[in-house]
C-alpha positions as CSV (number, residue, x, y, z in Angstrom):
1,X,239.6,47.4,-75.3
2,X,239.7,49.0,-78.7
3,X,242.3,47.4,-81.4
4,X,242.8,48.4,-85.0
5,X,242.5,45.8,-88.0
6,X,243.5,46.4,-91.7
7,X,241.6,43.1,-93.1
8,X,238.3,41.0,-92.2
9,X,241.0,38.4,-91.5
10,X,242.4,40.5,-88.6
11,X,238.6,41.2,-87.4
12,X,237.7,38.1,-86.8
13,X,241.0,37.6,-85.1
14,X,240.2,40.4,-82.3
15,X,236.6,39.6,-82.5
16,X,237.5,36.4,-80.8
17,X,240.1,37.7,-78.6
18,X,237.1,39.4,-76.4
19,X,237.9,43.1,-78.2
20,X,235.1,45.8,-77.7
21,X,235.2,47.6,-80.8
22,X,237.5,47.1,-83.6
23,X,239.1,50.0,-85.4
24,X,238.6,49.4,-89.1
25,X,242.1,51.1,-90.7
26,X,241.8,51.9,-94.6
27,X,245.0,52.6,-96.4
28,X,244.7,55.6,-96.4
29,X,245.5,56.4,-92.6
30,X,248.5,58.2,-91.2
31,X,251.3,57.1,-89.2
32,X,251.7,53.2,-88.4
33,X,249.9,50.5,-89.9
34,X,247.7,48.4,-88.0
35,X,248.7,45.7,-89.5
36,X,249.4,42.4,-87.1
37,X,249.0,39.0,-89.9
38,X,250.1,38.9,-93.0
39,X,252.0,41.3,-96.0
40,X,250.7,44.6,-94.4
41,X,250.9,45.3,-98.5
42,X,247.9,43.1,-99.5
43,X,246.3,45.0,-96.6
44,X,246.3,48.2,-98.1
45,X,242.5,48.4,-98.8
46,X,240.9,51.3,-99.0
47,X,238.0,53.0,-95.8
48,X,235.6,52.6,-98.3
49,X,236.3,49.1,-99.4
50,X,237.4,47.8,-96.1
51,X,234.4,49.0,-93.0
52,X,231.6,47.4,-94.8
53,X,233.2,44.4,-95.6
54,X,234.7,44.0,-91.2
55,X,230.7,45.5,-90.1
56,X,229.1,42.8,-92.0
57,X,231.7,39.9,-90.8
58,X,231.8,41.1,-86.9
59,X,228.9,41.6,-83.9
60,X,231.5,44.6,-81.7
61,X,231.1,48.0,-83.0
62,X,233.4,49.0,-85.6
63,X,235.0,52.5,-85.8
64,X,235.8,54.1,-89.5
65,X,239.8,55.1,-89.8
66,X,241.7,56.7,-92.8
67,X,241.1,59.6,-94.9
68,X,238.3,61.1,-92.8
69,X,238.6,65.1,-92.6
70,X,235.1,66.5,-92.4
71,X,231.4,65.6,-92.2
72,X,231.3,63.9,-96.1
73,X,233.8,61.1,-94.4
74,X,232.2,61.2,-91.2
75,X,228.5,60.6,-92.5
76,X,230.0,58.2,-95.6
77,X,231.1,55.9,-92.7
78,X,228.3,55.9,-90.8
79,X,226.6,54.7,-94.0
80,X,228.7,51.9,-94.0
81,X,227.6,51.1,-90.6
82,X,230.2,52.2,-89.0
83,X,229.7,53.3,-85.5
84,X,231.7,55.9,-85.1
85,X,235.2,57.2,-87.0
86,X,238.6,57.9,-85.8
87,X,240.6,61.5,-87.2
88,X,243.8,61.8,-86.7
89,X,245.3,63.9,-89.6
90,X,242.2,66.3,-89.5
91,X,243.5,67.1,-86.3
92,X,247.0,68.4,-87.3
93,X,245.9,71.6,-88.8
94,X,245.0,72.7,-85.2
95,X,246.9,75.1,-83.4
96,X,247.0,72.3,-80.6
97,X,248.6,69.9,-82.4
98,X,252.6,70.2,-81.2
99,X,254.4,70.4,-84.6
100,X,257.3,71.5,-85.7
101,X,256.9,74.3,-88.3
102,X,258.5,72.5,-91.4
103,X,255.6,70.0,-90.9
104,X,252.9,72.0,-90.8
105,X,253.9,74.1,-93.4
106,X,254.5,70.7,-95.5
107,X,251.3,69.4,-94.5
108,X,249.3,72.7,-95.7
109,X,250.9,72.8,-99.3
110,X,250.0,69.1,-99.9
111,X,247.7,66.3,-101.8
112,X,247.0,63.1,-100.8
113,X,249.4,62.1,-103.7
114,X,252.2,63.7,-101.4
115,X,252.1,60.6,-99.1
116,X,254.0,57.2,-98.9
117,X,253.6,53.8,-97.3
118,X,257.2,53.2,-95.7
119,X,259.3,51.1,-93.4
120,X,262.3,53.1,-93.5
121,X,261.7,55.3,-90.6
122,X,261.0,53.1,-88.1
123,X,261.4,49.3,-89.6
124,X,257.1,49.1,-89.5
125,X,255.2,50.0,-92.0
126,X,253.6,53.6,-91.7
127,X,251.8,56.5,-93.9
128,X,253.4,59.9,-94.1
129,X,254.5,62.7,-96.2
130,X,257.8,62.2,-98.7
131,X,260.9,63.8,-98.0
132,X,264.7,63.2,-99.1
133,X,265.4,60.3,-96.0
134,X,262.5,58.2,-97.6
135,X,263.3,58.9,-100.9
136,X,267.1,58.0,-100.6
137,X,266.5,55.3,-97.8
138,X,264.3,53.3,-100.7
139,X,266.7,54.2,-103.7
140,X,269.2,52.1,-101.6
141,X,267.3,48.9,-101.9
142,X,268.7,47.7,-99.2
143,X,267.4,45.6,-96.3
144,X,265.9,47.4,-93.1
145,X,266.9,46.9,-89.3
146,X,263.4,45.5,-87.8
147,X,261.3,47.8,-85.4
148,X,262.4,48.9,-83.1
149,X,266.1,48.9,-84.1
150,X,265.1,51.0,-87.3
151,X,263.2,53.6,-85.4
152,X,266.6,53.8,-83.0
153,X,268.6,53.8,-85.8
154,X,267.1,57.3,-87.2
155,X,266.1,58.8,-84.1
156,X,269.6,61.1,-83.6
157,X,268.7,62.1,-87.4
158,X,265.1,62.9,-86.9
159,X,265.5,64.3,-83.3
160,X,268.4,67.0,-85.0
161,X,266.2,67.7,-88.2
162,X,263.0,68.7,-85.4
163,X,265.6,70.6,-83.9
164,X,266.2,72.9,-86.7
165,X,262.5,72.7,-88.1
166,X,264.4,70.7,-91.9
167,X,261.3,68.9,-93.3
168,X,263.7,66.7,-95.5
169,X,264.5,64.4,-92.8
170,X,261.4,64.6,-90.3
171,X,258.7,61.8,-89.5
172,X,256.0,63.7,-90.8
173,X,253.0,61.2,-90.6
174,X,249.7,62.3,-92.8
175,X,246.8,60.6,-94.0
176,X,245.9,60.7,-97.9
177,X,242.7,63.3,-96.5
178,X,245.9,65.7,-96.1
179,X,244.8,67.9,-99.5
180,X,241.2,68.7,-97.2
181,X,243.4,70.2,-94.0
182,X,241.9,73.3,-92.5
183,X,243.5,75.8,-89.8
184,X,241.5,76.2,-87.1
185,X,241.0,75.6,-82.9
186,X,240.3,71.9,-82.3
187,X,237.1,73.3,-80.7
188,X,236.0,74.9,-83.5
189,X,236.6,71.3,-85.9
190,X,234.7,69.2,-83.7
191,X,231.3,72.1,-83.8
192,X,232.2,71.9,-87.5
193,X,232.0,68.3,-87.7
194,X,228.7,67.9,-85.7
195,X,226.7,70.9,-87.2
196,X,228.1,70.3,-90.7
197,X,227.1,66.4,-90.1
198,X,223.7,67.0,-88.7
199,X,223.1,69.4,-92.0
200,X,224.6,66.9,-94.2
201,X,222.2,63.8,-93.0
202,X,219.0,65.8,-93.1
203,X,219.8,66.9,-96.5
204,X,220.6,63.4,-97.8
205,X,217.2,62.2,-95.7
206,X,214.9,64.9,-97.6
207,X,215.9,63.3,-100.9
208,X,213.4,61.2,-102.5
């Protein structure tokens, strides 16, 4: 049983639930927030910030999340003591990864600065790229149905905008890693990842 934590707080929570790894989730991860106790805003701490901090306070493996796109992330975290990492945005640049065309295309021309933290969408907090729903939904200041009557609420909307490939009112989760997205075969990432990683650590372990 793996679960996902955003805090040491939630850690130790799962740790004594009888979890077998816990999924350490920095900020800057896509889609939903792991968040489960607690303002998920004062648990918006960063991968870096956040795995050393849950590997020293737990005993179960922990697993790096957020803003990981290639073998720098990858071997930072294991540095960190993480056991292993978790890619999910990496994973949309590959032809394999059932998007609509609006979103990939939106996900190619953008920076991490190009994401937002929202509830609008579904009524639960969750990273993904800007558009004119989020932006008008927030300019309303106005309270939000709570998941899952949110995500109902916008679901005709976001169904119809996938429909006709309109980015402006799409679910289009990304992590902040987004501005380090390549196109290529998930094959081909994953040989990437391991060659590029094995290179990486036997450079950094040749330096005196």
């Amino acid at each position: 049983v793996l679960c996902s934590a955003t805090t040491v707080a939630e850690a130790r929570q799962l740790e004594a639930a009888g979890v077998d790894a816990i999924i350490a989730q920095g900020a800057e991860a896509g889609g939903h927030r792991g968040t489960f106790a607690g303002d998920y805003r004062q648990a918006l701490i960063g991968t870096l910030a956040l795995v050393p901090q849950i590997v020293d306070e737990v005993s179960v493996p922990v697993i790096a999340a957020g803003g990981i796109m290639d073998a720098r992330g990858l071997v930072a975290c294991l540095a960190l003591g993480a056991a292993g990492v978790q890619m999910g945005t990496a994973f949309l640049g590959c032809p394999e990864a059932p998007l609509p065309q609006a979103w990939r295309d939106a996900l190619l021309q953008a920076d991490g600065s190009a994401t937002v933290v929202t509830e609008t969408l579904s009524g639960k907090p969750a990273r993904g790229l800007s558009n004119r729903y989020i932006e008008e939904i927030e300019a309303l200041q106005e309270p939000l149905l709570p998941y899952p009557a949110q995500y109902s609420l916008s679901r005709e909307l976001r169904k119809a905008a996938t429909e006709r490939n309109d980015p402006r009112f799409m679910a289009m989760w990304a992590g902040q890693g987004v501005g380090l997205l390549r196109q290529q075969p998930a094959a081909e990432l994953v040989q990437h990842l391991v060659t590029e990683s094995q290179a990486l650590l036997q450079r950094l372990g040749g330096r005196r």
